[in-house]
C-alpha positions as CSV (number, residue, x, y, z in Angstrom):
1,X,97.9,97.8,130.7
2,X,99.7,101.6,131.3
3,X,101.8,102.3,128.6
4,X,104.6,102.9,130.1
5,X,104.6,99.1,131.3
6,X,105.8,98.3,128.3
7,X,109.3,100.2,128.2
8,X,110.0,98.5,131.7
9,X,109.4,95.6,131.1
10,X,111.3,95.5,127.7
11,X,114.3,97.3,129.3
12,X,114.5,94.4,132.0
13,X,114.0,91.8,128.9
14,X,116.0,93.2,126.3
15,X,117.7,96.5,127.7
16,X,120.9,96.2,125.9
17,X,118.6,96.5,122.6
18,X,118.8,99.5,120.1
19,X,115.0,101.1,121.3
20,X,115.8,104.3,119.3
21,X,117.7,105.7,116.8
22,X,117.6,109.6,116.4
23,X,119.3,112.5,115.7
24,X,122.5,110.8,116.0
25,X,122.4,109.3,119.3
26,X,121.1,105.6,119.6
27,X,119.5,104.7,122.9
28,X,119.2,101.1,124.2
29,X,115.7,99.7,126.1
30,X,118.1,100.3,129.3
31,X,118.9,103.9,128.6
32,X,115.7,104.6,127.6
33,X,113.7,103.5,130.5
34,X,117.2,105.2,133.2
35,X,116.2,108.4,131.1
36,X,112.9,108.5,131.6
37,X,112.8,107.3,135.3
38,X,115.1,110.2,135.6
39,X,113.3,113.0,133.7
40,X,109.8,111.6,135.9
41,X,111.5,112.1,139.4
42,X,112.4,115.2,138.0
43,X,109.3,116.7,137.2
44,X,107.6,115.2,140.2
45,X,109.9,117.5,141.6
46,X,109.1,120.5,140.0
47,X,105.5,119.9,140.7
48,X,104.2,117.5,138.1
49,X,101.4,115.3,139.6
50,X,99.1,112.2,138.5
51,X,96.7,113.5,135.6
52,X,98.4,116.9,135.3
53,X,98.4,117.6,131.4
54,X,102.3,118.4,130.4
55,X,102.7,119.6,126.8
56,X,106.0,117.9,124.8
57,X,106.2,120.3,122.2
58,X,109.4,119.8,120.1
59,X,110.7,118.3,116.6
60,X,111.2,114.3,116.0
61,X,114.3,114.2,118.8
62,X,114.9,111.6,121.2
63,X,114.1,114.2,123.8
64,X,110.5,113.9,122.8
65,X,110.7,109.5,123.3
66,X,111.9,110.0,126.5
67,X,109.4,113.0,127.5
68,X,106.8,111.1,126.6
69,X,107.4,107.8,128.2
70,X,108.5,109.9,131.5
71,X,105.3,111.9,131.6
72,X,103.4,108.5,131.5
73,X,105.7,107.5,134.3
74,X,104.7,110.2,136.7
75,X,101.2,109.8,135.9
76,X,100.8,112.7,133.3
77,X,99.1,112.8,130.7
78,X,101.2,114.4,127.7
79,X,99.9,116.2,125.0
80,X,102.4,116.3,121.5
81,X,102.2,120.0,119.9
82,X,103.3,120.1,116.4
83,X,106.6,121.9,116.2
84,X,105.2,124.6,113.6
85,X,102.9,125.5,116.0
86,X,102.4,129.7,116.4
87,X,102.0,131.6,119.9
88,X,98.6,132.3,119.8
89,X,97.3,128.8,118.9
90,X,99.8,127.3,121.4
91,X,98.6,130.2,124.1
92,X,94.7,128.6,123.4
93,X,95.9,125.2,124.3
94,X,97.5,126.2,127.4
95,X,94.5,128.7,128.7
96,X,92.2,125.2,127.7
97,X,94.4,122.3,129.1
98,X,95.9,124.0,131.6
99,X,99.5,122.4,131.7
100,X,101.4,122.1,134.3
101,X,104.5,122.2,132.5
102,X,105.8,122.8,128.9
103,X,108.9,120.8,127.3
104,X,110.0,121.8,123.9
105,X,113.5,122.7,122.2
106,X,115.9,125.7,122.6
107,X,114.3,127.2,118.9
108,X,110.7,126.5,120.2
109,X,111.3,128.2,123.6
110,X,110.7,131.6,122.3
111,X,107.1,130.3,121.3
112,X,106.2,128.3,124.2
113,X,107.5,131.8,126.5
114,X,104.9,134.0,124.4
115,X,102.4,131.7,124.5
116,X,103.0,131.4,128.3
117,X,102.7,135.3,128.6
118,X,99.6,135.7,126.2
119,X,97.7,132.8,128.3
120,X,98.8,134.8,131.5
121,X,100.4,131.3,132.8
122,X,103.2,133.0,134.6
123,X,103.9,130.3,136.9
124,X,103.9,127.5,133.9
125,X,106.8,125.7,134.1
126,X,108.8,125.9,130.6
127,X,112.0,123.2,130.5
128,X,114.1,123.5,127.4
129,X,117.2,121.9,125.7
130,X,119.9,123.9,125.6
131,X,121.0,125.8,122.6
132,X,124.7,124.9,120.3
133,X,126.3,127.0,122.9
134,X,125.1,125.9,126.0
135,X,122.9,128.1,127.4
136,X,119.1,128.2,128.1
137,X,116.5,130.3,126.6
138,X,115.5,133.1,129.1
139,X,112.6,132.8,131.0
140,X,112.8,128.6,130.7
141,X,114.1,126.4,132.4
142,X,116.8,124.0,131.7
143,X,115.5,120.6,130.4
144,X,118.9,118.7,130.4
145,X,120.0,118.6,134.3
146,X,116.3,116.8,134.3
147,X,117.5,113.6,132.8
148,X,121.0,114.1,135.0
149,X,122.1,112.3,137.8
150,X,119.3,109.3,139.3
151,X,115.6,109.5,140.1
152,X,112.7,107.2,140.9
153,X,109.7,108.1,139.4
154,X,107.1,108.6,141.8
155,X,104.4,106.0,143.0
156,X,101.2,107.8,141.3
157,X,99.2,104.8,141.3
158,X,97.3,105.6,138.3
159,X,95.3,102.9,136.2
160,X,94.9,102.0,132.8
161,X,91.6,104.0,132.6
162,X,93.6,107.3,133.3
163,X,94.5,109.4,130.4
164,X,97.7,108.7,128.7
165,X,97.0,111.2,126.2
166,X,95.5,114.7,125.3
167,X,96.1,115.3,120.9
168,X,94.3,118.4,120.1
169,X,92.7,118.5,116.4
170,X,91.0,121.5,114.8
171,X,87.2,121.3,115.3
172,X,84.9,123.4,112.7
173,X,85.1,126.0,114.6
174,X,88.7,126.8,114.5
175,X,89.4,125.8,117.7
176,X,91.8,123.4,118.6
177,X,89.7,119.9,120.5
178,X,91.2,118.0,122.8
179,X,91.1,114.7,122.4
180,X,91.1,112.2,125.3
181,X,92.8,108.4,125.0
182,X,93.0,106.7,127.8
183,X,95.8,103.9,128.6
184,X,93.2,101.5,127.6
185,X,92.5,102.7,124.6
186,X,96.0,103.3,122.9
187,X,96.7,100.0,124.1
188,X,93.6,98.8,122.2
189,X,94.9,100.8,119.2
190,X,98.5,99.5,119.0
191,X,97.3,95.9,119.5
192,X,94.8,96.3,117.0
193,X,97.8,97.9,114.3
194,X,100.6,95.9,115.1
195,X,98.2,92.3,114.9
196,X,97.3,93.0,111.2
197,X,100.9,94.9,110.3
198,X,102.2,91.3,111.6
199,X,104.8,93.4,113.3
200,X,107.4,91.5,115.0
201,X,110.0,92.0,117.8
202,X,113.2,92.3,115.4
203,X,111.1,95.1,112.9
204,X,113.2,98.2,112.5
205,X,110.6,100.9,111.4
206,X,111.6,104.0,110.4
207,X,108.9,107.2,111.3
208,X,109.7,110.4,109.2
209,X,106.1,112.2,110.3
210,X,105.6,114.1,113.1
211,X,105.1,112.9,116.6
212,X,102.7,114.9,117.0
213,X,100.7,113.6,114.2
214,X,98.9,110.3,115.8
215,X,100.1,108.1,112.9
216,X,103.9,109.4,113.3
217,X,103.2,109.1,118.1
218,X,102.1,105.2,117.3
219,X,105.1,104.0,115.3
220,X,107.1,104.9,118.7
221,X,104.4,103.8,121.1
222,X,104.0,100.6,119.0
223,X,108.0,100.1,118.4
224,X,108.2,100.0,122.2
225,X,105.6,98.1,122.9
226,X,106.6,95.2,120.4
227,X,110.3,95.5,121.9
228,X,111.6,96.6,118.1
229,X,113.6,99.6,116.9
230,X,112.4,103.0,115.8
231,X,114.4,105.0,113.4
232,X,113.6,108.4,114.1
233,X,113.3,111.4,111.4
234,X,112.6,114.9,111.3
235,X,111.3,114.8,107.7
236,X,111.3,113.6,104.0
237,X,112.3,116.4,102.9
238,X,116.0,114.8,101.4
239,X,114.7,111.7,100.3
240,X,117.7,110.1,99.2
241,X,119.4,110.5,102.5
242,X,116.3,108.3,104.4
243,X,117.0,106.1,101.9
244,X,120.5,105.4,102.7
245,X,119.4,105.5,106.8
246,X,116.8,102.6,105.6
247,X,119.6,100.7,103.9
248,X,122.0,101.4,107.2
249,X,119.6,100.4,109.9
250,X,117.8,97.8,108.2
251,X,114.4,99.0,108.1
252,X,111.4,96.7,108.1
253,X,108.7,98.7,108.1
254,X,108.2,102.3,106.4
255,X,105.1,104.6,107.5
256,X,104.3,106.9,104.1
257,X,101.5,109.2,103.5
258,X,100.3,110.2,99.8
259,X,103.0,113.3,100.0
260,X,105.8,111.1,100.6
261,X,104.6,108.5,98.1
262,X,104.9,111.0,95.1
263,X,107.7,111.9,96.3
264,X,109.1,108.8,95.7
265,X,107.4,108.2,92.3
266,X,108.9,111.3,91.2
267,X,112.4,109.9,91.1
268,X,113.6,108.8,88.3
269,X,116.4,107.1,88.8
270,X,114.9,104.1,91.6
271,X,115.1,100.3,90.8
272,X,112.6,97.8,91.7
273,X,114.1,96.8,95.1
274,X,116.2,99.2,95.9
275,X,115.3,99.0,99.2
276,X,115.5,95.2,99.6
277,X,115.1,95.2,103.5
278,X,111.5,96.6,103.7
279,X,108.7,94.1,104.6
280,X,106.0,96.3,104.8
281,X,104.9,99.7,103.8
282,X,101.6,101.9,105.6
283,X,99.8,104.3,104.1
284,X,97.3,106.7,105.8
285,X,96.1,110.6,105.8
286,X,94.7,109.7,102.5
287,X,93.8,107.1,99.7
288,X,96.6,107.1,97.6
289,X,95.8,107.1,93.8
290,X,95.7,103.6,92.1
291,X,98.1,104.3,89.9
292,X,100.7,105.3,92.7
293,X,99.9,101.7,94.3
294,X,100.7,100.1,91.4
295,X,104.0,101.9,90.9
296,X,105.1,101.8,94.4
297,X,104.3,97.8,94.3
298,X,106.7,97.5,91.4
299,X,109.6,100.0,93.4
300,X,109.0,97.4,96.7
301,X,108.0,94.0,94.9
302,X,109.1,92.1,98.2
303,X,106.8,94.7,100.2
304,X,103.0,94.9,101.3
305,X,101.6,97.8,100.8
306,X,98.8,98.3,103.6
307,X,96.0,100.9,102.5
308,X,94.4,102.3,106.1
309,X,91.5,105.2,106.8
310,X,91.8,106.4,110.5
311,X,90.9,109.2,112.6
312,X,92.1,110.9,115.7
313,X,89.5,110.1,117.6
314,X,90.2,106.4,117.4
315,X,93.4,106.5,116.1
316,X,92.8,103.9,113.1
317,X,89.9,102.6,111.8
318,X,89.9,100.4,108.9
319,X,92.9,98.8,106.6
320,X,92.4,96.7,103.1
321,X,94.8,93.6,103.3
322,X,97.6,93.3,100.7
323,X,95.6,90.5,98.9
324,X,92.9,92.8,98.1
325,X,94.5,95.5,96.6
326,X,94.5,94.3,92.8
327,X,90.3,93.5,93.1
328,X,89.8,96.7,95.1
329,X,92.4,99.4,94.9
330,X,90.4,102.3,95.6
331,X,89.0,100.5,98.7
332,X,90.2,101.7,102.9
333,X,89.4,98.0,103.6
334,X,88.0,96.4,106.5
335,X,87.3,97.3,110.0
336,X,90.5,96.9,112.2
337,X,90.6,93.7,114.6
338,X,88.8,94.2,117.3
339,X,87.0,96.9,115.5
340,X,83.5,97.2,114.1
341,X,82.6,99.6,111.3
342,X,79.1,100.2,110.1
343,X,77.6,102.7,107.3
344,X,74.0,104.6,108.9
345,X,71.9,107.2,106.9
346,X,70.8,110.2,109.1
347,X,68.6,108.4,111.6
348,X,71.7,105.8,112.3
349,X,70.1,103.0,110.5
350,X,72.4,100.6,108.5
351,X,72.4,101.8,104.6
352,X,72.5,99.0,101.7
353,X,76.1,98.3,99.9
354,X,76.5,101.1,97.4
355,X,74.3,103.8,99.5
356,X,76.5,106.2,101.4
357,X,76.1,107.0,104.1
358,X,77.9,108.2,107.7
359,X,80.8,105.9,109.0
360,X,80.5,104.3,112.7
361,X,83.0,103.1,114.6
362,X,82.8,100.6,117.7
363,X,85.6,99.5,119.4
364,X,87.8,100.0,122.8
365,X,90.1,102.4,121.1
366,X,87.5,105.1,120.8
367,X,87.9,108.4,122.7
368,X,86.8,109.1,125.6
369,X,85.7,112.6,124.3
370,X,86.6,116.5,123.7
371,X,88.5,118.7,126.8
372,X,86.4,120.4,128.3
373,X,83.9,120.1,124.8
374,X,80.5,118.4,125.9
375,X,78.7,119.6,122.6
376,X,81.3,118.7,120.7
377,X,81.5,115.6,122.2
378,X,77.9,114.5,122.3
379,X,77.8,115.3,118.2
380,X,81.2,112.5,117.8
381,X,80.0,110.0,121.0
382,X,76.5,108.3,120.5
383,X,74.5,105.8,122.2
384,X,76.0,102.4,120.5
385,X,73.8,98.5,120.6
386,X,74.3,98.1,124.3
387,X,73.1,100.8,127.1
388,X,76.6,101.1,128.2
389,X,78.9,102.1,125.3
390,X,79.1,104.9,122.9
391,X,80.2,104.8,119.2
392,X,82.2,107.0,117.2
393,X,80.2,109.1,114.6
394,X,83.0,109.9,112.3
395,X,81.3,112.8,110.0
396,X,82.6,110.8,106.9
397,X,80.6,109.5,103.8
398,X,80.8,106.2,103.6
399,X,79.9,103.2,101.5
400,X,80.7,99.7,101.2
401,X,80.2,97.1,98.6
402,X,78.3,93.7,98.4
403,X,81.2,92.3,100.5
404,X,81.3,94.6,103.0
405,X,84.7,96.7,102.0
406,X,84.7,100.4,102.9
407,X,84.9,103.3,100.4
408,X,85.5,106.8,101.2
409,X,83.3,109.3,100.2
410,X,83.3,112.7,101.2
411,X,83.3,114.7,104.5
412,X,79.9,115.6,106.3
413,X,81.4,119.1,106.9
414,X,83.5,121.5,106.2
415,X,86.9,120.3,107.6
416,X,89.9,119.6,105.1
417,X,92.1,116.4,105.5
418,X,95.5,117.7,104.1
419,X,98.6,115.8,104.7
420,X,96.7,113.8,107.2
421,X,95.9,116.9,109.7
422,X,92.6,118.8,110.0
423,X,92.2,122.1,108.8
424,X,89.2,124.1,110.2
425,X,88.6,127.2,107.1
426,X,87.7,129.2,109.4
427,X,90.8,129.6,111.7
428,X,93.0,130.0,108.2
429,X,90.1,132.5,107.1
430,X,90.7,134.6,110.9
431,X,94.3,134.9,109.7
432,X,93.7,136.1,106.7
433,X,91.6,138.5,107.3
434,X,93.7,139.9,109.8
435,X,95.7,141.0,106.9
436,X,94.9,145.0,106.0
437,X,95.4,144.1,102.3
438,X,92.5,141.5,102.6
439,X,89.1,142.5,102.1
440,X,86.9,139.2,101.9
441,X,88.3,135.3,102.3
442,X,87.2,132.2,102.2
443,X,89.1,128.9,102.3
444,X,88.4,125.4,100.6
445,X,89.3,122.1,100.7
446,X,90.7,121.7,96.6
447,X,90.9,117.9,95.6
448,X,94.5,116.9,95.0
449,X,95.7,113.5,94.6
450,X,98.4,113.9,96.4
451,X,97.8,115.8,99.7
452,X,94.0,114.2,99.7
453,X,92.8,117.9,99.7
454,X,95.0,121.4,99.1
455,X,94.4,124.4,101.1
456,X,92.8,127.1,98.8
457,X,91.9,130.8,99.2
458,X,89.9,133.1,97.3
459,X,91.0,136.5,98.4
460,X,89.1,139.8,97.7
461,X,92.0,142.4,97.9
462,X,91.7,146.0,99.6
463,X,95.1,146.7,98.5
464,X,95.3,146.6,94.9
465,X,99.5,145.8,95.3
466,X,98.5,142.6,97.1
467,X,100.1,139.4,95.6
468,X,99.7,135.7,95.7
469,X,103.4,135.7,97.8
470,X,102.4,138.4,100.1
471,X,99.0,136.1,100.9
472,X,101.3,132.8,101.7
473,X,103.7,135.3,103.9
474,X,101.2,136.5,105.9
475,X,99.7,133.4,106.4
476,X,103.1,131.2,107.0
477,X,104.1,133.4,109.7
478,X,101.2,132.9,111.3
479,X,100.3,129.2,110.5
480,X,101.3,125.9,110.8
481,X,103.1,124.8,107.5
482,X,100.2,122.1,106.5
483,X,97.8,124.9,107.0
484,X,99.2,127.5,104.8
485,X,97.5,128.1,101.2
486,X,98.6,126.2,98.5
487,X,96.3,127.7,96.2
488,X,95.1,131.7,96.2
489,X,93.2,132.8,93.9
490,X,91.7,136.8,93.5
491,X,88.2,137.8,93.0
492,X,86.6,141.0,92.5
493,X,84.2,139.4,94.5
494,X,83.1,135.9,96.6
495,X,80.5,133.8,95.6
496,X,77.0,134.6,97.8
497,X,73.9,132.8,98.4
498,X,70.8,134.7,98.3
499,X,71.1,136.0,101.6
500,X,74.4,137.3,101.1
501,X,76.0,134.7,103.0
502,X,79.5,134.0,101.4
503,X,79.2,130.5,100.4
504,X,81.9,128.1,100.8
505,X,80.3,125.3,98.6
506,X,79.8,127.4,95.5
507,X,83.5,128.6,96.1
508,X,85.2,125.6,96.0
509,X,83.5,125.2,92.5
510,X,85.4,127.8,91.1
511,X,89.0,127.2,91.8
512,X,91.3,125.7,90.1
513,X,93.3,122.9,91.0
514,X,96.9,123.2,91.6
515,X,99.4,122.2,88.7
């Protein structure tokens, strides 16, 4: 099934529902599916056709819901670009995907123009909200007469084998990848999630992360698809406040990642069951500490708390049931439904329980490969059991023990996992050695039990005036916030190998964690 099946028929089944809450403004299945239908014909219009690739790159807004749903419906494929996202990393996805259209915000407009200009995509088409006071970014065009007046979306007579969607992840190069999901496989995905979540037509979830995070995009693509409500956020940064929106909507179900969860372990003041309405909670990005499980499980008594290890590149791949997590807290479970997930050493053979060894996954949710990245691919996608499938090589130590149940190791390479989004060093190294103050850098992945890993940089300085808050400066203006140095550290000079090679192993060995 297409994705965007899913909104029509639960506008025609339950269309005076509550689909969406956000921002203020609460849209029914109805309005919904009218606003999307509109925003397709729309962009049809403007030159939009089947598989074009059509960035959405704004904040957690209900524009976003209904720019996703209407891309689908004109046979796009949409690509979510984090909001924090700078001109020239947004200028390389455009010169690699080649968009046929940009929609983002009135504050992002500036960004997606630049990037526009720097790819040398003059004829882009850029649609943006309007600011407080009416008016439209120059340069862009107007995004709200697109969801005016009515519109059919066109008859594109794409298939469930199309893409649906294009989520670019940082590769070990630096560069962003593309990955592909078909219709098919996001529907595999959200089956797979909402089957053991037990997720149910009357769940109100509420989604704080980003929608351009996979694990923030599926709580809407699942909310729709199961006919419940999605209570949309732009953050956790004022905890207290999504706590009263949970007690106000109702919430059912509460996506967290380890951030968040401190967070909430911080406050003093919470009562077991303050929060009386939540059935289940979902953590992800990384393994939360045990000790934070076994807090959080005395905060939500009437809650399960649902461990889960996923990837991008097949959106989720393993979760431990709520039974197991006293016997195996420190355990990402077992493989999904309809999911199998198998431990090989470096010749893909299976590995014993209690060897490590490289995770596999098999399943219909797994990409369908890079953009535009055949080598890239061909490391990820390998020949599987039968002649006609590939499985996903996930670059991630694994092992299991005598019953089967997954444990995370370590990562294969270089990448760092923070906050649930990969960090390639080497893109926040380019930045910071485009500083004139910086001499030599190198970045590494600092265990942390919150974020899973912290950004760290050990910084050889040119200018002897150079501080720690000029290093983050530089770097947040030219970074997303989640890759942005927690940690910097100065050296006189970096660790070397014997052939004078800076080495990014012996690096990470001398810095010290965050307080």
């Amino acid at each position: 099934m297409r994705i965007e099946r899913t909104l029509i028929d639960n506008a025609r089944l339950r269309g005076d529902k509550t689909a969406l809450v956000a921002g203020g403004r609460r849209l029914t299945y109805a309005a919904l599916d009218a606003l999307s239908d509109r925003l397709a014909a729309s962009l049809a219009t403007a030159g939009v056709k089947r598989n074009d690739r059509v960035l959405v790159f704004m904040d957690n807004c209900w524009e976003a819901a209904v720019s996703i749903f209407a891309l689908l419906k004109a046979g796009a494929t949409f690509s979510p670009i984090n909001a924090s996202t700078k001109a020239d990393k947004l200028a390389y996805i455009v010169g690699d995907c080649e968009p046929s259209a940009v929609l983002t915000q009135a504050r992002l407009a500036p960004v997606a123009l630049e990037a526009r200009a720097l790819a040398g995509a003059e004829r882009l088409f850029v649609a943006a909200t309007a600011t407080p006071k009416g008016t439209v970014p120059d340069g862009a065009a107007a995004f709200d007469p697109l969801i005016e007046g009515e519109g059919t979306p066109p008859a594109h007579g794409g298939i469930d084998v199309d893409l649906a969607m294009l989520i670019y992840t940082s590769g070990s190069t630096g560069r962003p990848k593309g990955v592909m999901m078909t219709h098919r496989n996001v529907e595999a995905a959200a089956q797979s999630i909402t089957t053991y979540l037990e997720n149910r037509e009357d769940d109100v979830i509420l989604n704080v992360l980003p929608l351009a995070f996979d694990y923030g995009l599926y709580q809407l693509l699942m909310a729709v698809r199961l006919g419940a409500t999605l209570v949309l956020e732009k953050s956790f940064a004022f905890p207290q406040a999504i706590f009263e929106r949970i007690r106000e909507e109702g919430v059912t179900g509460f996506p967290l990642v380890p951030t968040m969860a401190a967070m909430i372990l911080q406050m003093r003041d919470l009562q077991p069951g303050f929060l009386p309405s939540l059935r289940y909670l979902t953590n992800t990005a990384a393994a939360l500490p045990p000790p934070h499980i076994a807090r959080l499980r005395e905060l939500f008594p009437q809650a399960r708390l649902y461990s889960m290890y996923g990837l991008t590149e097949c959106k989720r791949c393993t979760y431990l049931p709520p039974a197991e997590l006293d016997r195996r807290p420190g355990s990402v479970g077992v493989a999904i439904p309809n999911t199998e997930a198998f431990v090989v050493d470096d010749e893909g053979k299976p590995v014993p329980p209690g060897v490590s060894g490289e995770l596999v996954i098999r399943g219909p949710h797994v990409m369908q490969g890079y953009w535009r990245n055949d080598e890239a691919t061909k490391k990820m996608l390998r020949p599987g059991p039968n002649p006609w499938e590939k499985v996903l090589y996930t670059g991630d130590l694994f092992r299991t023990d005598e019953d089967g149940f997954l444990y995370f190791v370590g990562r294969k390479d270089d990448i760092i996992k923070t906050r649930g989004e990969k960090v390639a060093p080497k893109e926040v190294e380019a930045v910071l050695h485009a500083h004139p103050g910086i001499a030599e850098a190198v970045v590494v992945g600092v265990p942390d039990p919150v974020l899973g890993h912290a950004i760290g940089a050990l910084v050889v300085a040119a200018d002897p005036a150079l501080t720690e808050r000029d290093v983050i400066r530089h770097c947040s203006a030219h970074l997303e916030d989640f890759m942005v140095p927690k940690i910097v550290e100065f050296r006189t000079e970096l660790p070397k190998t014997d052939t004078g090679k800076v080495s990014r192993r012996l690096a990470a060995e001398t810095v010290e964690p965050a307080e």
